[in-house]
C-alpha positions as CSV (number, residue, x, y, z in Angstrom):
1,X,137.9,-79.0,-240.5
2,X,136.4,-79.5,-244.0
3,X,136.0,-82.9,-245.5
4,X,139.2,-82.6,-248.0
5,X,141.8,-81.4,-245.5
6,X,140.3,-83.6,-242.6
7,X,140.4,-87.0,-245.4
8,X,144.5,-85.7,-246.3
9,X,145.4,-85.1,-242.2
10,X,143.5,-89.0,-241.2
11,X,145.4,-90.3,-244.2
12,X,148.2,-89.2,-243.3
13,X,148.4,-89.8,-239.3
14,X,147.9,-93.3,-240.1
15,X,150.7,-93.5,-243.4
16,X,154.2,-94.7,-241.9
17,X,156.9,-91.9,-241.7
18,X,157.9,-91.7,-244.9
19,X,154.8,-92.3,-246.7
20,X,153.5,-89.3,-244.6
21,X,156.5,-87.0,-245.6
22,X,155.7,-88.2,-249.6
23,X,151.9,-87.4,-248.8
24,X,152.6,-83.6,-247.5
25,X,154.6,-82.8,-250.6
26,X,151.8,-84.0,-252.7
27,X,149.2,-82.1,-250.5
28,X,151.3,-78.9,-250.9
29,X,152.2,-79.3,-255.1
30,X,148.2,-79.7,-255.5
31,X,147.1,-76.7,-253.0
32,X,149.8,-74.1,-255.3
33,X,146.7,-74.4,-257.9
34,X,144.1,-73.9,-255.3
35,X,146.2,-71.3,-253.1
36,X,147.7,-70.9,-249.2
37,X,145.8,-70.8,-247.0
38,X,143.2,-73.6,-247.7
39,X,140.2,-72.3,-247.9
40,X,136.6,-74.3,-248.5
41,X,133.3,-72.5,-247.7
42,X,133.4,-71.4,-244.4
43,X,136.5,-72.8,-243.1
44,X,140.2,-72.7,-243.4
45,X,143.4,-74.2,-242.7
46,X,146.8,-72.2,-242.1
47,X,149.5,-74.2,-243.3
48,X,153.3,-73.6,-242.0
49,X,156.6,-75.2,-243.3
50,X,160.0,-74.6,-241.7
51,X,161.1,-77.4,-239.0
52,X,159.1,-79.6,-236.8
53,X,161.2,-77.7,-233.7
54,X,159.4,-74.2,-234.2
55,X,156.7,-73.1,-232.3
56,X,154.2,-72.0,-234.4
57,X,151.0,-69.8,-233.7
58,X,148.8,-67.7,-235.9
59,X,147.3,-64.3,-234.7
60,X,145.2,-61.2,-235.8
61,X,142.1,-59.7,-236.3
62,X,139.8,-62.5,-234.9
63,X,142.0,-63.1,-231.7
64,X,142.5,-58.8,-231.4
65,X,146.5,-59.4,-232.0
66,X,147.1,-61.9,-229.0
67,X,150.5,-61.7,-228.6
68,X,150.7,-65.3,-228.1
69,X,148.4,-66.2,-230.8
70,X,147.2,-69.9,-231.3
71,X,149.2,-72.7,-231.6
72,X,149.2,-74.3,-234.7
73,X,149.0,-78.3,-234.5
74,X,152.4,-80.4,-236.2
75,X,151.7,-83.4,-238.3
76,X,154.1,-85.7,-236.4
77,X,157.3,-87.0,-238.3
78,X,157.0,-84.0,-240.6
79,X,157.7,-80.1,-240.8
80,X,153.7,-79.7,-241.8
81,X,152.3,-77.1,-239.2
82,X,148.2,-76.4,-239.1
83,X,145.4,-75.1,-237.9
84,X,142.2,-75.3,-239.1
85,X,139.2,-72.4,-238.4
86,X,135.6,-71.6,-239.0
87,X,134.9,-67.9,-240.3
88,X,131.9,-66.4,-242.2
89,X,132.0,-66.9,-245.9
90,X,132.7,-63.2,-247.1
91,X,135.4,-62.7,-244.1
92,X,138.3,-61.0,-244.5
93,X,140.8,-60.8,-241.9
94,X,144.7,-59.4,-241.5
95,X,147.0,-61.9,-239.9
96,X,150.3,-63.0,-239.3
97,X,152.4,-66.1,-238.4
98,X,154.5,-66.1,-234.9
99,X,157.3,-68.4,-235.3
100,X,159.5,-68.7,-232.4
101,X,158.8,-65.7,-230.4
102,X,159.2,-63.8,-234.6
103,X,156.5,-62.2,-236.0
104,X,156.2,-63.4,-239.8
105,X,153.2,-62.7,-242.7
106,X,152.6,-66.3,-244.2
107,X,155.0,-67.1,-246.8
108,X,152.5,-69.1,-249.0
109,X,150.0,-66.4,-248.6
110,X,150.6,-63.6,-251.7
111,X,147.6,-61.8,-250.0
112,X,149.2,-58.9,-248.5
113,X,147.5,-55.9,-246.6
114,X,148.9,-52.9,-245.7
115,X,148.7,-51.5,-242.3
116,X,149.4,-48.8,-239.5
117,X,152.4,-51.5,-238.4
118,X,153.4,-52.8,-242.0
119,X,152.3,-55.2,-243.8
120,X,150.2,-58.4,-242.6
121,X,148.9,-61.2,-244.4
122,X,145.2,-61.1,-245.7
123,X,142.5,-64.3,-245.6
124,X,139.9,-63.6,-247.7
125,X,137.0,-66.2,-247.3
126,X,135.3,-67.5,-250.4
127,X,132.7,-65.0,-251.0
128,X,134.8,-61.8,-250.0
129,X,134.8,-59.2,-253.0
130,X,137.4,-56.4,-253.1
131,X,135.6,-53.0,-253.6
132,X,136.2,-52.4,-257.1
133,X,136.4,-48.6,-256.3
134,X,140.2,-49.5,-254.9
135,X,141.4,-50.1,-258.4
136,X,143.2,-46.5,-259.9
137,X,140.8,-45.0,-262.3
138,X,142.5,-45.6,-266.1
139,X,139.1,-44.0,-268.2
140,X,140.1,-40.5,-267.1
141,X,142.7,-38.5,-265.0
142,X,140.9,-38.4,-262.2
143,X,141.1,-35.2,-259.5
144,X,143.9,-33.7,-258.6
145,X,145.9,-33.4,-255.5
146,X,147.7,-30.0,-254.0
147,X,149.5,-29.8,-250.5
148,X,149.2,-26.8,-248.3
149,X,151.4,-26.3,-245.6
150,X,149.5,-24.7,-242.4
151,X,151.4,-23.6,-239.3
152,X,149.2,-23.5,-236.6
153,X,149.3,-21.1,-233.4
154,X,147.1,-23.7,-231.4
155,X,148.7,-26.9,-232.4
156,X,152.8,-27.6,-232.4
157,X,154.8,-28.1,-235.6
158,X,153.7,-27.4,-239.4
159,X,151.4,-29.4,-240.8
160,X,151.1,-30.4,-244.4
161,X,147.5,-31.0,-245.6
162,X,146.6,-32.5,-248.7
163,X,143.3,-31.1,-251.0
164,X,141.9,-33.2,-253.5
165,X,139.9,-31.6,-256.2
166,X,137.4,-33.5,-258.5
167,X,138.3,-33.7,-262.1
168,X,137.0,-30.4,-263.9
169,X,137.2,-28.3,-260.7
170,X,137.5,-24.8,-261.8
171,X,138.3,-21.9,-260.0
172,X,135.2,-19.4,-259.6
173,X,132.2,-22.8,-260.3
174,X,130.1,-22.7,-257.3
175,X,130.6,-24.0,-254.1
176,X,131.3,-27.7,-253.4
177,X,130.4,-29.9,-251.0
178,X,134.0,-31.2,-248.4
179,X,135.2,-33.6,-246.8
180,X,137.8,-33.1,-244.1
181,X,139.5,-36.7,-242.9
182,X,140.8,-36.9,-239.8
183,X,144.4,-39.3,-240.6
184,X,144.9,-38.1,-243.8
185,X,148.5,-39.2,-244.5
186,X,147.0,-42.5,-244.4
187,X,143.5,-42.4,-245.4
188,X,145.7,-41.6,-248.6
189,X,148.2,-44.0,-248.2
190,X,146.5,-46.8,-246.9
191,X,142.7,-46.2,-247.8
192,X,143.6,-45.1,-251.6
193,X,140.8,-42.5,-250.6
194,X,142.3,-40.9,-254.2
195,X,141.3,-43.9,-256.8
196,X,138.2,-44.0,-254.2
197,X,137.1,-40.4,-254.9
198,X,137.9,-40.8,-258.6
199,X,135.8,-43.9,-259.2
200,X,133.0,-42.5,-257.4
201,X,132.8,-39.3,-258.5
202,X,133.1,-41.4,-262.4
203,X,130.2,-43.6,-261.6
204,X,128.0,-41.0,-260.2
205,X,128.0,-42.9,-256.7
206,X,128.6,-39.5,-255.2
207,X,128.2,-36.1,-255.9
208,X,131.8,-34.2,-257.2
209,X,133.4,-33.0,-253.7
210,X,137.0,-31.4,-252.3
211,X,138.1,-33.1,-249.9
212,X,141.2,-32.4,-247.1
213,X,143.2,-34.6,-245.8
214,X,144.9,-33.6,-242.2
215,X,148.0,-35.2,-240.6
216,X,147.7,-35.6,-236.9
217,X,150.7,-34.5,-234.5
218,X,150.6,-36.6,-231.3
219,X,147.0,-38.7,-232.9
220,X,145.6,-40.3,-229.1
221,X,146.0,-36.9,-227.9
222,X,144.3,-34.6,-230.5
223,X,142.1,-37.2,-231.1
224,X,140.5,-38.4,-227.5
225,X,142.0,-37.0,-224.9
226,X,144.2,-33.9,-223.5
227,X,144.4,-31.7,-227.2
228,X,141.1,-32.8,-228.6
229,X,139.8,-29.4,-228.0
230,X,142.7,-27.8,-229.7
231,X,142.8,-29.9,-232.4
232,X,138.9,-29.0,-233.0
233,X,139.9,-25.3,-233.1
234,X,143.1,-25.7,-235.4
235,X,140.6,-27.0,-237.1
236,X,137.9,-24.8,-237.1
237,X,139.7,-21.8,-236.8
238,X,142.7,-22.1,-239.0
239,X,142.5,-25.1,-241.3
240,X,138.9,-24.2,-242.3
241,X,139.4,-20.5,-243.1
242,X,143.0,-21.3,-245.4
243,X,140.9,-24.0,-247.3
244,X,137.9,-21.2,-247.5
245,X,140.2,-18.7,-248.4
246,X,141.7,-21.1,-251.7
247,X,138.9,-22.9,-253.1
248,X,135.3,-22.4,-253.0
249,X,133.7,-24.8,-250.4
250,X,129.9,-24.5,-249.2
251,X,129.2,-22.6,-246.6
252,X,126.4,-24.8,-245.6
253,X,126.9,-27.6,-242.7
254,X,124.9,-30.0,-244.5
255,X,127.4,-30.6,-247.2
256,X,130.2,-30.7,-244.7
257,X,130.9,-33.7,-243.2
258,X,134.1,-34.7,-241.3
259,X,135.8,-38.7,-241.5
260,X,137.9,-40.4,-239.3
261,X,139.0,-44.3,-238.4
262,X,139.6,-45.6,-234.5
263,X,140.5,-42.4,-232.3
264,X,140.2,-40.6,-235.5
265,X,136.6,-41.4,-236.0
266,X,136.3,-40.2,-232.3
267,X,137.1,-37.0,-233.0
268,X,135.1,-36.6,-235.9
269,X,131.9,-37.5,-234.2
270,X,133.0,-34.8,-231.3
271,X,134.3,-32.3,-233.6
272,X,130.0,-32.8,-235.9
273,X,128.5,-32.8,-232.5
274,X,130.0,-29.9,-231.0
275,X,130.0,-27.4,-233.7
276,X,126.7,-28.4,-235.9
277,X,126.7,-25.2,-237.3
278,X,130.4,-26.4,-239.0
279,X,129.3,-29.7,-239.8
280,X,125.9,-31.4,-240.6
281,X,127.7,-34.9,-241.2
282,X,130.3,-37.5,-239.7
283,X,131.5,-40.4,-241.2
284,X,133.4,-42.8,-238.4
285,X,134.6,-46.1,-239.2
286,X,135.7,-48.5,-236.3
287,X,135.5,-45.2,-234.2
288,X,136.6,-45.1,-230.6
289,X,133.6,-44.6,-228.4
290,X,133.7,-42.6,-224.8
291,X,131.2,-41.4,-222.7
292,X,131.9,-38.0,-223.4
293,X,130.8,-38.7,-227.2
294,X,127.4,-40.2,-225.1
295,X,127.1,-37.3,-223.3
296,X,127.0,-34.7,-225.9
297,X,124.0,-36.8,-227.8
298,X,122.0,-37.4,-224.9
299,X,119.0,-35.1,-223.9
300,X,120.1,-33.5,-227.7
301,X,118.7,-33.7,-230.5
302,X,120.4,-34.1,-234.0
303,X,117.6,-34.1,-236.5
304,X,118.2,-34.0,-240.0
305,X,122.0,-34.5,-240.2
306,X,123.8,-37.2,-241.5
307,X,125.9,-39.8,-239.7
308,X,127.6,-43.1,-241.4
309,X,129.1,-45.6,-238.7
310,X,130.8,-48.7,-239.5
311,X,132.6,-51.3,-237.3
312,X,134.1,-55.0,-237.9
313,X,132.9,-57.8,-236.2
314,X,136.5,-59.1,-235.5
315,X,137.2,-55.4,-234.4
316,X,139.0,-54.6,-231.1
317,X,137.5,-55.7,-227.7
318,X,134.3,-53.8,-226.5
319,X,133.8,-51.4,-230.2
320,X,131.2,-53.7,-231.8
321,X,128.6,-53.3,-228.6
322,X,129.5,-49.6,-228.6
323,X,129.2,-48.9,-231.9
324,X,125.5,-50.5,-231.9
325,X,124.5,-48.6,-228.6
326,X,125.7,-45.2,-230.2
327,X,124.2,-46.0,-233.2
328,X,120.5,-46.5,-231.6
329,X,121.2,-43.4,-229.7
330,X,121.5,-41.2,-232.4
331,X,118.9,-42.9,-234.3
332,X,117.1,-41.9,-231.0
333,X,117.7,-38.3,-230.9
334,X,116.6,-37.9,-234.7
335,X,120.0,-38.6,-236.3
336,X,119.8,-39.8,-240.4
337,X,122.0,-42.8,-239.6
338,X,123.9,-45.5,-241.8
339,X,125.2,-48.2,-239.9
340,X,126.4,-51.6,-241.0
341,X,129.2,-54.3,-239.5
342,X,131.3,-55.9,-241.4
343,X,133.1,-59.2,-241.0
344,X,136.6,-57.8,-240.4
345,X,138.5,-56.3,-238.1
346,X,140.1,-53.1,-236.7
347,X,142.5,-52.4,-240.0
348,X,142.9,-50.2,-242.8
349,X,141.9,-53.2,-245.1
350,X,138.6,-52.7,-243.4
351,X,138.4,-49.3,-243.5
352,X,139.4,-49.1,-247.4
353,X,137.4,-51.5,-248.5
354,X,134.3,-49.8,-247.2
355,X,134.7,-46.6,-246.8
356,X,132.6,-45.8,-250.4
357,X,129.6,-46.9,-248.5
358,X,130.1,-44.3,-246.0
359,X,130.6,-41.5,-248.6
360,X,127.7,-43.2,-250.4
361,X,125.3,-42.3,-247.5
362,X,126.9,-38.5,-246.9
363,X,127.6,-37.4,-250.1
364,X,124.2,-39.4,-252.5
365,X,124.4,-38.3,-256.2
366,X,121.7,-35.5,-256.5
């Protein structure tokens, strides 16, 4: 508890009843300047208003969504609700309130961070920085965007895959480098992979690319388990040819690389491993690791191409020490690796705000 909140909370336990009620209200008129939750250095306090009756626990990314959360502590003889925490100082964690069974963002909170289940409230710790590359480019149009509807003979139901092309593209210029992301509906929606293309493409972070952006059917199945093979050949066989066949993409597998998040960075480190002669490069963030993934690496050897691996400290149960262990094995086997942690957890917040460092490292300005 830091030394401001802890001096308002002992000042207030020993106020009588009334003078503690008048004390809260001035605690919470003071903290609208400074902002919900409290946050000093490296700790902070969730604060909670509705009836001294509720129940009320905080969960998310640093307790991996326990559905019971942690109990937040009641200032007695008032409707105050707390709990204070220690995180690192440039954390940034999704969260949410459960209030009587009901599962609430935090009201004070205008912190908001958009998810694969809606929206959850974000804490961002004193020296967090939002990637400036999130912000929609306003110096120049930016690339382009044009759908393409594919229906695939290996895969059920059409799917409709998005291609972004870098400002200037012009039919008939040489070949560009791709990216093909595994998720794509929402490494558009969620990741603003568009504003993050455009900014880095502007800045000269990264080289002008196409990339594709591929909706998944049934996503646990195509991406780890019973379809993964087919969804490696729709991929292969029919997504790669139509986007061959309408724009001018290298034919070289070192300026292919293939992107994915969770299950979806699973499959793109299968999908690089198995067909290096498709694609030199794989960018995974918070990426589902099996030993099948093991398996293909070991007793191999993957000299020369590129790999980008991030995970989140806070991330789900088990990934952190699996994402180091891959990453010293394909350091092992020759492997041009970038791999960093981050204090976060297993969200699209995460995954957003970083993913320019993992284009950074596959596709560096020449």
């Amino acid at each position: 508890m830091s030394p401001t909140f802890q001096a308002f909370i002992s000042r207030a336990r020993s106020a009588t009843t009334n003078e503690r009620c008048a004390l809260v209200d001035d605690f919470m008129e003071q903290q609208k300047t400074k902002g919900f939750p409290d946050v000093d250095e490296s700790h902070v306090h969730f604060i909670y208003r509705g009836s001294a009756a509720d129940r009320v626990a905080v969960t998310g990314d640093h307790l991996h969504w326990s559905l019971a959360g942690e109990q937040m502590q009641l200032l007695e003889g008032t409707d105050f609700h707390y709990l204070g925490k220690r995180f690192e100082p440039d954390a940034r964690l999704d969260y949410k309130f459960i209030v009587n069974d009901r599962w609430i963002i935090d009201p004070l909170n205008p912190y908001e961070s958009a998810g694969g289940f809606g929206l959850n409230s974000e804490l961002r710790m004193p020296a967090y920085a939002a990637a400036p590359e999130l912000v929609q480019l306003t110096s120049s149009p930016g690339g382009t965007m044009t759908a393409l509807t594919l229906k695939s003979g290996l895969l059920p139901a059409f799917r409709q895959i998005s291609v972004y092309l870098p400002e200037g593209h012009r039919d008939g210029e040489s070949p560009m480098p791709v990216a093909f992301f595994n998720d794509g509906t929402e490494y558009l929606s969620l990741a603003m992979t568009k504003n993050i293309l455009d900014n880095l493409i502007d800045q000269k972070k990264i080289v002008p690319l196409i990339a594709v952006f591929i909706p998944p059917g049934n996503r646990e199945q195509e991406f780890r388990m019973t379809r993964l093979e087919a969804y490696s050949k729709f991929l292969i066989d029919e997504v790669l040819p139509a986007i061959t066949a309408g724009w001018k993409i290298s034919s070289s597998a070192s300026e292919r690389a293939i992107i994915g998040a969770s299950d979806g960075g699973h499959a793109a480190l299968w999908i690089a491993l198995s067909h290096p002669d498709v694609f030199g490069m794989a960018g995974t963030q918070s990426a589902m690791i099996t030993d099948r993934l093991q398996a293909l690496v070991s007793g191999t050897t993957v000299e020369g191409r590129k790999f980008a691996l991030d995970c989140g400290r806070y991330d789900l149960t088990g990934f952190l020490d699996h994402h180091y262990a891959f990453s010293r094995l394909l350091r092992d086997c020759g492997g041009n690796v970038y791999s960093t942690e981050w204090n976060e957890g297993h969200s699209w917040g995460n995954w957003r705000a970083h993913l320019g460092a993992i284009l950074s490292h596959l596709f560096p300005p020449k």
